[in-house]
C-alpha atoms as a printed R data frame, in Angstrom:
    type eleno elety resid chain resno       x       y       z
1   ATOM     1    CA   UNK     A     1   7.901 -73.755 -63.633
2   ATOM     2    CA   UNK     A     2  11.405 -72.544 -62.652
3   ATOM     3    CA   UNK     A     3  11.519 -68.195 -62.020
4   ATOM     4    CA   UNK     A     4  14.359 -66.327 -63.572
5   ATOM     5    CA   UNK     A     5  15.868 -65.983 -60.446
6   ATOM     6    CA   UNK     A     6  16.108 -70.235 -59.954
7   ATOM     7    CA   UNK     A     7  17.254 -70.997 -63.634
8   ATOM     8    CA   UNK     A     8  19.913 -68.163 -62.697
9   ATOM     9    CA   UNK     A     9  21.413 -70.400 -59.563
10  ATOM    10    CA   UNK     A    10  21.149 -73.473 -61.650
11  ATOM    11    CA   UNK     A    11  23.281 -72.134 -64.567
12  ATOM    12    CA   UNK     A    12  25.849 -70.742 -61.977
13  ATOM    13    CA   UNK     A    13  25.379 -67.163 -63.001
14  ATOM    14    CA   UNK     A    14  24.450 -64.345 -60.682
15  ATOM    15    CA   UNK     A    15  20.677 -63.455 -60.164
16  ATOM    16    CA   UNK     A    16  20.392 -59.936 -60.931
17  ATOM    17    CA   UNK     A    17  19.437 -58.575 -57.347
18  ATOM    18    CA   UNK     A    18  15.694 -57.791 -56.196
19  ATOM    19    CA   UNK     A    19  15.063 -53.941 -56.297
20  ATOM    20    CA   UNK     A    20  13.473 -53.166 -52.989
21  ATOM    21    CA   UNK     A    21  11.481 -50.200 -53.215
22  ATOM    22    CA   UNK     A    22  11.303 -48.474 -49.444
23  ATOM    23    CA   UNK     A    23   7.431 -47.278 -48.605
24  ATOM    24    CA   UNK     A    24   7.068 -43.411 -48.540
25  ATOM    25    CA   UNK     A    25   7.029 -41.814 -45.330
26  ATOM    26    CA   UNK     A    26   3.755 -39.944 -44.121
27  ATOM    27    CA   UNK     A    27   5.521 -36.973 -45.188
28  ATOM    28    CA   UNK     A    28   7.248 -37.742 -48.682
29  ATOM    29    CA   UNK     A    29   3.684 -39.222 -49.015
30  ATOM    30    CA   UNK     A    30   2.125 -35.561 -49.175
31  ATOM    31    CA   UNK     A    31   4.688 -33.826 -50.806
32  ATOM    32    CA   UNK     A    32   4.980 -36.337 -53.669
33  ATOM    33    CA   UNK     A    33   1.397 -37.469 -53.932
34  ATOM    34    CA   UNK     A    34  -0.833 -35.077 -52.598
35  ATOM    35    CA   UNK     A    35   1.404 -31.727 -53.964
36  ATOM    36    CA   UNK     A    36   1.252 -30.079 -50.587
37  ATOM    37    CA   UNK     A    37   3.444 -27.455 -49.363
38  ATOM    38    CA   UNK     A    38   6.653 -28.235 -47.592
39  ATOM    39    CA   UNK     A    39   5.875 -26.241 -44.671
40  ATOM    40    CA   UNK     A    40   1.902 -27.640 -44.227
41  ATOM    41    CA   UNK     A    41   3.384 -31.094 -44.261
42  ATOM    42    CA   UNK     A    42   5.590 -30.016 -41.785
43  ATOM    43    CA   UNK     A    43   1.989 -28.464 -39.977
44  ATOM    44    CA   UNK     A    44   0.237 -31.827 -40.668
45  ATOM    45    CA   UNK     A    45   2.435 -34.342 -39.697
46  ATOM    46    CA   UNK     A    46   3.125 -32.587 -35.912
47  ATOM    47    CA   UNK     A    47  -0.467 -32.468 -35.640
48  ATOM    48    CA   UNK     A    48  -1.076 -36.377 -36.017
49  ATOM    49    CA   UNK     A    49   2.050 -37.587 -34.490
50  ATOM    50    CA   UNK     A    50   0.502 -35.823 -31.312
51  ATOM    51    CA   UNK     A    51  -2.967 -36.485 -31.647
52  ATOM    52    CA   UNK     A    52  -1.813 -39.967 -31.985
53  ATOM    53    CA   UNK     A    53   0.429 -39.936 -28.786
54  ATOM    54    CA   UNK     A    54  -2.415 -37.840 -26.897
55  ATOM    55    CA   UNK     A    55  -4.813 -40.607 -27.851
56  ATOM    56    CA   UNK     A    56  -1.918 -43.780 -27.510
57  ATOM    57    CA   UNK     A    57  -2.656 -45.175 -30.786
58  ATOM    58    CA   UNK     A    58   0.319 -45.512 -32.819
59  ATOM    59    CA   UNK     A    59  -1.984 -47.835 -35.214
60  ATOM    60    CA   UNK     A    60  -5.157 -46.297 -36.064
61  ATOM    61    CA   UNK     A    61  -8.146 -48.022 -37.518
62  ATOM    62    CA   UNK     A    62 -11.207 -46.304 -38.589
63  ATOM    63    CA   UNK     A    63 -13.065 -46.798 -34.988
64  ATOM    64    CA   UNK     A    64 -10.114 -44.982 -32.954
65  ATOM    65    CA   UNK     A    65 -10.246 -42.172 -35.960
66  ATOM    66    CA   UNK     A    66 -13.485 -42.144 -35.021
67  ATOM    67    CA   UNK     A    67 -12.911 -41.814 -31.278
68  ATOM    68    CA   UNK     A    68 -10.086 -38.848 -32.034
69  ATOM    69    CA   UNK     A    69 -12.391 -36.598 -33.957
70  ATOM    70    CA   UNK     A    70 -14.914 -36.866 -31.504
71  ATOM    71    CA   UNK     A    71 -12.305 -35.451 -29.120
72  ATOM    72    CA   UNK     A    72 -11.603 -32.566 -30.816
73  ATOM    73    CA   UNK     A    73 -14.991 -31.829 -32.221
74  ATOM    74    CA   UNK     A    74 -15.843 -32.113 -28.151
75  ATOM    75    CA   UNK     A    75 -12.859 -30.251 -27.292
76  ATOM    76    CA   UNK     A    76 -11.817 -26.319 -26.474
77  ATOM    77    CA   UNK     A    77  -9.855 -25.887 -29.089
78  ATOM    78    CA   UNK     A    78 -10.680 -22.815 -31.364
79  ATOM    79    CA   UNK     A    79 -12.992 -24.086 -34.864
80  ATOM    80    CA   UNK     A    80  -9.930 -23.364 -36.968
81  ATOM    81    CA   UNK     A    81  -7.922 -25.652 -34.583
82  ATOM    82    CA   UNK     A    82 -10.095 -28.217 -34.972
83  ATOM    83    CA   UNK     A    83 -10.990 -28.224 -38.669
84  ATOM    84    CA   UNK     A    84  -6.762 -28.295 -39.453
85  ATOM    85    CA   UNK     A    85  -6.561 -31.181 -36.715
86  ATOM    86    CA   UNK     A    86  -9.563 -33.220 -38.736
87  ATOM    87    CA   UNK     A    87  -7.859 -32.061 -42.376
88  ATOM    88    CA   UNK     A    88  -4.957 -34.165 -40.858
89  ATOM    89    CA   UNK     A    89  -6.152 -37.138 -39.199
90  ATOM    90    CA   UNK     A    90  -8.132 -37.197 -42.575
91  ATOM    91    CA   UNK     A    91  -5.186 -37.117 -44.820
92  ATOM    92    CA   UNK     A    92  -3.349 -39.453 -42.662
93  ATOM    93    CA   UNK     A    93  -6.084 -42.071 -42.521
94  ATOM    94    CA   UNK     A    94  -5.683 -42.040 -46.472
95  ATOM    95    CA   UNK     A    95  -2.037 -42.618 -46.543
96  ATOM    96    CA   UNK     A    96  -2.579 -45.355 -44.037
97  ATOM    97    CA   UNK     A    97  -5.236 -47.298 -46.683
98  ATOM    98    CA   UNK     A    98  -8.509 -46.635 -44.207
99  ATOM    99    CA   UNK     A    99  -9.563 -43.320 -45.774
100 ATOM   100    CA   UNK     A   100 -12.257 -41.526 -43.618
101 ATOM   101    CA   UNK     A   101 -14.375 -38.404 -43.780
102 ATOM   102    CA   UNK     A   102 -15.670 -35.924 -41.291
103 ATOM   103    CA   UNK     A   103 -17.602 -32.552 -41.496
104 ATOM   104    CA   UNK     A   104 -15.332 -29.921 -40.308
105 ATOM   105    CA   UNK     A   105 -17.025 -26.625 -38.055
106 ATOM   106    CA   UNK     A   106 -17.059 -23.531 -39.862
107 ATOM   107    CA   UNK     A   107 -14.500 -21.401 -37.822
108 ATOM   108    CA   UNK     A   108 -15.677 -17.852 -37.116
109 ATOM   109    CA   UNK     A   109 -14.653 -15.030 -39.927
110 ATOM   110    CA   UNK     A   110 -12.554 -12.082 -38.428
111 ATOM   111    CA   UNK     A   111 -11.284  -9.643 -40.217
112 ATOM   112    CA   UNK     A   112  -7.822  -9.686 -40.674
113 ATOM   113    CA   UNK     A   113  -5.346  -7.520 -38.470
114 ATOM   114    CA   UNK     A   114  -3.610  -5.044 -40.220
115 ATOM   115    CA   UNK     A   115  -1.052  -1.821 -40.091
116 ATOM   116    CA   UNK     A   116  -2.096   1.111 -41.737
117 ATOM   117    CA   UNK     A   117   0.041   2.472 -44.420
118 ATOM   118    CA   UNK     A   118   1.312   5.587 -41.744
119 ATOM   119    CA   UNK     A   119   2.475   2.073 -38.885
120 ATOM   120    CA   UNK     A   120   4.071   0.821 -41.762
121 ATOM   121    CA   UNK     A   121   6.601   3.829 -42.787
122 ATOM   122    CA   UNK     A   122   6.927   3.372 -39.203
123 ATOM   123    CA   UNK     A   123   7.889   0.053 -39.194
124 ATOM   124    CA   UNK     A   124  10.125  -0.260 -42.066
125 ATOM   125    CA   UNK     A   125  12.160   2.994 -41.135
126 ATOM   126    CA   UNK     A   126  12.499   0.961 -37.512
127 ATOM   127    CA   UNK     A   127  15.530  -0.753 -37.842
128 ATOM   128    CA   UNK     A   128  19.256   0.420 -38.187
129 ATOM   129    CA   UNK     A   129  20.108  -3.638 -39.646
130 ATOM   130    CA   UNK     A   130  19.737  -3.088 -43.461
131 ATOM   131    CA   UNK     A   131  19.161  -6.351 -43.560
132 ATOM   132    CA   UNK     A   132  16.031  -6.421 -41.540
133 ATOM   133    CA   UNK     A   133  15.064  -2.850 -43.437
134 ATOM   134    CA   UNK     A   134  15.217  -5.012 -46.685
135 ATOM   135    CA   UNK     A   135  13.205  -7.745 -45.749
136 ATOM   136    CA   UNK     A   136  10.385  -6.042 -43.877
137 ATOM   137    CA   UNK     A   137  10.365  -3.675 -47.144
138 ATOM   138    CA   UNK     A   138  10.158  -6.528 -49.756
139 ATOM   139    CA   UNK     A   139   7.122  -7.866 -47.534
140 ATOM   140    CA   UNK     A   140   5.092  -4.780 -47.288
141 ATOM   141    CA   UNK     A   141   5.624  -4.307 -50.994
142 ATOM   142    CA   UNK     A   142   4.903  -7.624 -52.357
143 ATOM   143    CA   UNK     A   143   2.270  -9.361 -49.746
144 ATOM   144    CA   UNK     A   144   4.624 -12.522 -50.001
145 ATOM   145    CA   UNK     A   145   4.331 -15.309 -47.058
146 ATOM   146    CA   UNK     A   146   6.841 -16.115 -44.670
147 ATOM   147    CA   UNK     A   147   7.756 -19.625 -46.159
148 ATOM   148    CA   UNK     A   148   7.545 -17.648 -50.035
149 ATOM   149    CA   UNK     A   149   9.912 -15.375 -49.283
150 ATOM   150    CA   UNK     A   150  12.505 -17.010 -46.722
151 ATOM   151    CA   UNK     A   151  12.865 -20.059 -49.936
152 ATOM   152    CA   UNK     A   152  13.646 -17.279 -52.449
153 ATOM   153    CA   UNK     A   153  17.000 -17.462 -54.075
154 ATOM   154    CA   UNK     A   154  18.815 -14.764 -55.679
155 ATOM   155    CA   UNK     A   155  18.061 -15.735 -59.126
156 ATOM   156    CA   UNK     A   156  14.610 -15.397 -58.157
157 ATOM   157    CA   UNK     A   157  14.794 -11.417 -58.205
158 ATOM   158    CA   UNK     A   158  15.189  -9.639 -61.784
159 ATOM   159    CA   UNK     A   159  15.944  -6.031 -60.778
160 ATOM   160    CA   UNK     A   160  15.966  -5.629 -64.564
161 ATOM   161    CA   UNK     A   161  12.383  -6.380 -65.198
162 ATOM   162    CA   UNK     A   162  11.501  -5.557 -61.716
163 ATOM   163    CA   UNK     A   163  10.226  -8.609 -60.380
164 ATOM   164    CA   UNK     A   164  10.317 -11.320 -57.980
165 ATOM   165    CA   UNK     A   165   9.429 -14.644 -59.121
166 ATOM   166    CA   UNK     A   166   8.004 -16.874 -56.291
167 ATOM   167    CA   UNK     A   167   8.402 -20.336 -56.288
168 ATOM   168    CA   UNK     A   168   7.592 -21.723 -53.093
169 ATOM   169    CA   UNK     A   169   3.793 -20.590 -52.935
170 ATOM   170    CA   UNK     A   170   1.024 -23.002 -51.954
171 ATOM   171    CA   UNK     A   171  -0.329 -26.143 -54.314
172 ATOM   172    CA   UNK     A   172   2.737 -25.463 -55.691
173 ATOM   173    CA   UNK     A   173   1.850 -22.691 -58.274
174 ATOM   174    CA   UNK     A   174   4.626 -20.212 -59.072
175 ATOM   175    CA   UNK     A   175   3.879 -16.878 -59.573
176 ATOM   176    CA   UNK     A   176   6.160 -13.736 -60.812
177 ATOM   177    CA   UNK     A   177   5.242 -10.234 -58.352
178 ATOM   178    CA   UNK     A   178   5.833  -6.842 -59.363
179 ATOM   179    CA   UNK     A   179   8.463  -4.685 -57.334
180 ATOM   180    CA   UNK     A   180   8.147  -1.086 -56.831
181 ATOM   181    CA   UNK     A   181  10.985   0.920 -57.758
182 ATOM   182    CA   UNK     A   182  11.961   2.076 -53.935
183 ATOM   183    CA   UNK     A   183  12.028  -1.849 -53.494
184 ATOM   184    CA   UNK     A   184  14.045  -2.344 -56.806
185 ATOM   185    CA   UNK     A   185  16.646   0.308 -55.381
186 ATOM   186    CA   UNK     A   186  16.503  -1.098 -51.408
187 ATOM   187    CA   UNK     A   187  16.916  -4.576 -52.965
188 ATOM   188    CA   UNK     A   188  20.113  -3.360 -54.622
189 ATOM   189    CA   UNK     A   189  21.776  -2.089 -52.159
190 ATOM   190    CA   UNK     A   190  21.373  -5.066 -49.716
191 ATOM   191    CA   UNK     A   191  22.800  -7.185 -52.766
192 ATOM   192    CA   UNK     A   192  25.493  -5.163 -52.812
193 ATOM   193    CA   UNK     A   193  25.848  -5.254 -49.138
194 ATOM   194    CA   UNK     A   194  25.870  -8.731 -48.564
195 ATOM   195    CA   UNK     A   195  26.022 -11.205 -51.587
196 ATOM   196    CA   UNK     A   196  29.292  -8.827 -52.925
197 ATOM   197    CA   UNK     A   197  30.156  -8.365 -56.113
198 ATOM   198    CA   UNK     A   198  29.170 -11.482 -58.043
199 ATOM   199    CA   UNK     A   199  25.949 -13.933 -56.065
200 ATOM   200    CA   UNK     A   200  25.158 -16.888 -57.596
201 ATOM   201    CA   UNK     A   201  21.194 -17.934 -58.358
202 ATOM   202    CA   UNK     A   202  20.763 -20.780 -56.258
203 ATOM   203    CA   UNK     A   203  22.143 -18.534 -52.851
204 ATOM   204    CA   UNK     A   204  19.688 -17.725 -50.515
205 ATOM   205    CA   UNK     A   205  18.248 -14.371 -50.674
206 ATOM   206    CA   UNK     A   206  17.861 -13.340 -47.512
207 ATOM   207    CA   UNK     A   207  20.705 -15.036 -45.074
208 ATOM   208    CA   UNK     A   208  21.300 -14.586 -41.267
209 ATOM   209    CA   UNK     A   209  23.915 -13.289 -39.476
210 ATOM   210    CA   UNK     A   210  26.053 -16.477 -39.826
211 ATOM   211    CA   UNK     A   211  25.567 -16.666 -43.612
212 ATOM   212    CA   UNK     A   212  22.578 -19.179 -43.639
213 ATOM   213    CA   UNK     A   213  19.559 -19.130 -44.943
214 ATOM   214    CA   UNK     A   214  17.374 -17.314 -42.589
215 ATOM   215    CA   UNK     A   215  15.054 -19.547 -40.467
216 ATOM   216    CA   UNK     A   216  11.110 -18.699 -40.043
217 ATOM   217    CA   UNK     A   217  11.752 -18.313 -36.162
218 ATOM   218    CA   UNK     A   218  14.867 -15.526 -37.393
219 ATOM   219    CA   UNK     A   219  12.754 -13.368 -39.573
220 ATOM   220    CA   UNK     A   220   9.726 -13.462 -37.005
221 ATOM   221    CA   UNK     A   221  12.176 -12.258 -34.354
222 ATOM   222    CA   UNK     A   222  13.839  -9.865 -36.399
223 ATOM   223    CA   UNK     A   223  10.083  -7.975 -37.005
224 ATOM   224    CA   UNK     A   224   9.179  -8.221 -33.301
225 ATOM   225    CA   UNK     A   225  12.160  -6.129 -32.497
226 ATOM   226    CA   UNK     A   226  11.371  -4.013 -35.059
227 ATOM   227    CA   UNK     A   227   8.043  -3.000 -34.544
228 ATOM   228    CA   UNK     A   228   9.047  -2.358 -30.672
229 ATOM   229    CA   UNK     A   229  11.695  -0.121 -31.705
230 ATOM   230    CA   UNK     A   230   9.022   1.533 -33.804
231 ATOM   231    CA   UNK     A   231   6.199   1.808 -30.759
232 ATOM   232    CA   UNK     A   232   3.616  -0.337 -32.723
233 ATOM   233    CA   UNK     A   233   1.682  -1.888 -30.277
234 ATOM   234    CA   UNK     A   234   0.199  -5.947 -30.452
235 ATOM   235    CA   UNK     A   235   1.373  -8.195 -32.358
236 ATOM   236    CA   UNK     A   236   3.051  -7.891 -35.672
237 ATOM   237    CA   UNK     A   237   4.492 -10.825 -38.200
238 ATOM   238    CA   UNK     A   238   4.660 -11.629 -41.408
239 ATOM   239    CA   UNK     A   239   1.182 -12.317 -41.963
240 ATOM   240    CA   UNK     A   240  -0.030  -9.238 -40.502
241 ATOM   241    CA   UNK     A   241   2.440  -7.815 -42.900
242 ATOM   242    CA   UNK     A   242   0.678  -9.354 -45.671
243 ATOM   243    CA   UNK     A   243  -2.334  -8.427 -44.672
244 ATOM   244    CA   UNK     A   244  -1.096  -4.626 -44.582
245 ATOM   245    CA   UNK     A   245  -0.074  -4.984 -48.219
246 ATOM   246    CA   UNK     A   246  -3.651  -6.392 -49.478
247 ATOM   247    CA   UNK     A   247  -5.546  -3.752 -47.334
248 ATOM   248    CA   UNK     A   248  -2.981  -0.987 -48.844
249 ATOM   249    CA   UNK     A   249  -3.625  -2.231 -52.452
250 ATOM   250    CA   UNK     A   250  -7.370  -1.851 -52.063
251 ATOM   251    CA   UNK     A   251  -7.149   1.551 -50.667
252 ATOM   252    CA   UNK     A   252  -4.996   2.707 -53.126
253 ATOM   253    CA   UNK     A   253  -7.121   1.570 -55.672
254 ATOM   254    CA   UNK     A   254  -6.292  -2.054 -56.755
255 ATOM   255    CA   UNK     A   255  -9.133  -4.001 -58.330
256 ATOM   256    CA   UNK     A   256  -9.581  -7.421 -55.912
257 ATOM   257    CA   UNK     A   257  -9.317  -9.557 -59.036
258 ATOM   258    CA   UNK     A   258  -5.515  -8.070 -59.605
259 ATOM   259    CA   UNK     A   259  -4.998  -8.530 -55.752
260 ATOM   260    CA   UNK     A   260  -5.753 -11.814 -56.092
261 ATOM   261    CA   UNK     A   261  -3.313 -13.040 -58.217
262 ATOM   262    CA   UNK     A   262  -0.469 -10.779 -56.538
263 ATOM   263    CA   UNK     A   263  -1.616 -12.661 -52.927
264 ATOM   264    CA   UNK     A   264  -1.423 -16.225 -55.103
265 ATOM   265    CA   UNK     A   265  -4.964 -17.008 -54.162
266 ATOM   266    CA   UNK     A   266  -6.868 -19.630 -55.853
267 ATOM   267    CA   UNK     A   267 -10.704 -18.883 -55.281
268 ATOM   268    CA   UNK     A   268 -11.539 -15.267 -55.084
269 ATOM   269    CA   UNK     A   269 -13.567 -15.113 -52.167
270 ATOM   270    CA   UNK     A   270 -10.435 -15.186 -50.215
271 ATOM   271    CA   UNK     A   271  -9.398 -11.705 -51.277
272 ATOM   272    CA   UNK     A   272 -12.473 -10.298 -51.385
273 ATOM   273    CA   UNK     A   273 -11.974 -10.218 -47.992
274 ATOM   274    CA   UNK     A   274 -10.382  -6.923 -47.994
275 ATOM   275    CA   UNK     A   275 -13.156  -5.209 -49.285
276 ATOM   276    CA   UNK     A   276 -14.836  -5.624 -46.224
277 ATOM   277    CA   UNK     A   277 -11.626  -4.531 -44.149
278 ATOM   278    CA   UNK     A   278 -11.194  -1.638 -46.338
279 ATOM   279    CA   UNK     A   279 -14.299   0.598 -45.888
280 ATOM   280    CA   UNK     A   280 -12.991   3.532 -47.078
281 ATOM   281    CA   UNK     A   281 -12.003   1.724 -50.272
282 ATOM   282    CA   UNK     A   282 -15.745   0.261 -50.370
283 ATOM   283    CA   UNK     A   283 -17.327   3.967 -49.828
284 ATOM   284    CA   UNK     A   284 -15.005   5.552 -52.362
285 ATOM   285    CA   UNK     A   285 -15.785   2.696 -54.779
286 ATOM   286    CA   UNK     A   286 -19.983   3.096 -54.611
287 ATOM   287    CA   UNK     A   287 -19.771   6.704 -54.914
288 ATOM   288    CA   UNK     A   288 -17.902   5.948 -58.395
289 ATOM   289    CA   UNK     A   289 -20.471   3.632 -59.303
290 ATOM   290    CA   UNK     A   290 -23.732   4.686 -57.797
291 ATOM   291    CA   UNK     A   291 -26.431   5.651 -60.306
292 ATOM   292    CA   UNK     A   292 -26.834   9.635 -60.754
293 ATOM   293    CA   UNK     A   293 -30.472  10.418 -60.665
294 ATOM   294    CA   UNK     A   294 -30.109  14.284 -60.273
């Protein structure tokens, strides 16, 4: 029986042309199919294109998955390290059609590094660069991460309403944060300063020096220099920033289920976290609560 594309030739018409689809890269894979973040499929995929080269299999099968885990379960590497290194070979076994599964180690719980709310007037007051002064202030104030807040646009912020909606969180789930009113006024002014008179929605909000849309490597730079300038010692980035802001909230008397939805956490037990940090928070709470038996 003759196809549509032979009875086509025959008649002397043209076939209509084949529609080749082109296979989805490893990353478009996760982005498209398994919702991940932009920057974790960034993570993922530099994690298996050198596991792969370490181990000189460009091909996989199951066996030299196999063989891979077992080198980094046998490995040095810190139980975090590992457990994101098996997360990936994992996921990219499943976009290759030879799924596998492999029982991650539990990495060690430490509690988070933090400033305390005195390092952080330090901090923000540590920089002549406005610019810098507005961006370390809308972290400490909102507990946004580094990839969160370097994709907002302008027509992200509502001054108006006095929030900041973010769009870029993890799994994909937008969420709209409060702003405090020094933050509404800072934010203002750095508008003013350098977006003029009229910005447009879809402009970055924070840009670089050149205009740009400030890279992850600028704005960590930018809060090293910073900090020195302020005499904080160790290290401080935008996740120790974040950190600050969830250890604040507690202290100053934010309920953990509240925190959790400003941090755009999914499971709970992932703020509750700061409980532990925050003893003082934990002390003032129980002598609320205790039972009065005098």
């Amino acid at each position: 029986m003759l196809n549509e594309k032979e009875i086509a030739l025959i008649l002397g018409q043209d076939p209509k042309p084949e529609i080749v689809t082109k296979p989805l890269s490893f990353k478009e894979w996760m982005l498209t199919k398994k919702g991940i973040a932009s920057l974790t499929v960034g993570h993922v995929d530099s994690y298996v294109k050198k596991m792969l080269r370490d181990n000189n299999t460009p091909f996989p099968t199951k066996d030299d998955a196999d063989h891979i885990a077992l080198r980094v379960l046998s490995s040095d590497l810190s139980k975090s390290y590992q457990k994101h290194l098996l997360e990936a070979l994992e996921l990219y076994m499943e976009f290759i059609g030879s799924p596998v599964k492999y029982r991650k180690p539990k990495p060690v719980k430490r509690s988070p590094k933090y400033l305390t709310q005195e390092q952080l007037k330090k901090l923000v007051y540590g920089s002549r660069d406005y610019r810098v002064f507005a961006l370390i202030m809308m972290f400490i104030t909102t507990g946004v991460r580094l990839n969160e807040l370097r994709q907002m646009n302008i027509g992200d912020l509502d001054l108006q309403r006095r929030v900041v909606t973010v769009r870029h969180a993890k799994r994909a789930r937008d969420r709209e944060v409060p702003l405090s009113n020094e933050c509404v006024k800072v934010m203002q002014i750095y508008l003013g300063k350098y977006h003029g008179k009229d910005p447009k929605p879809n402009e970055p909000l924070f840009v670089s020096k050149r205009g740009n849309r400030w890279s992850a490597h600028g704005i960590y730079s930018a809060i090293q220099r910073c900090a020195e300038k302020a005499g904080l010692q160790g290290m401080v980035s935008p996740h120790v920033l974040r950190h600050s802001f969830a250890t604040a909230m507690v202290a100053n008397g934010c309920d953990i289920y509240s925190l959790s939805g400003l941090m755009g956490h999914t499971n709970i037990t992932t703020t509750s976290i700061y409980l532990h940090v925050n003893s003082d928070a934990l002390r003032k709470a129980y002598e609320k609560g205790v039972p009065r038996l005098t």
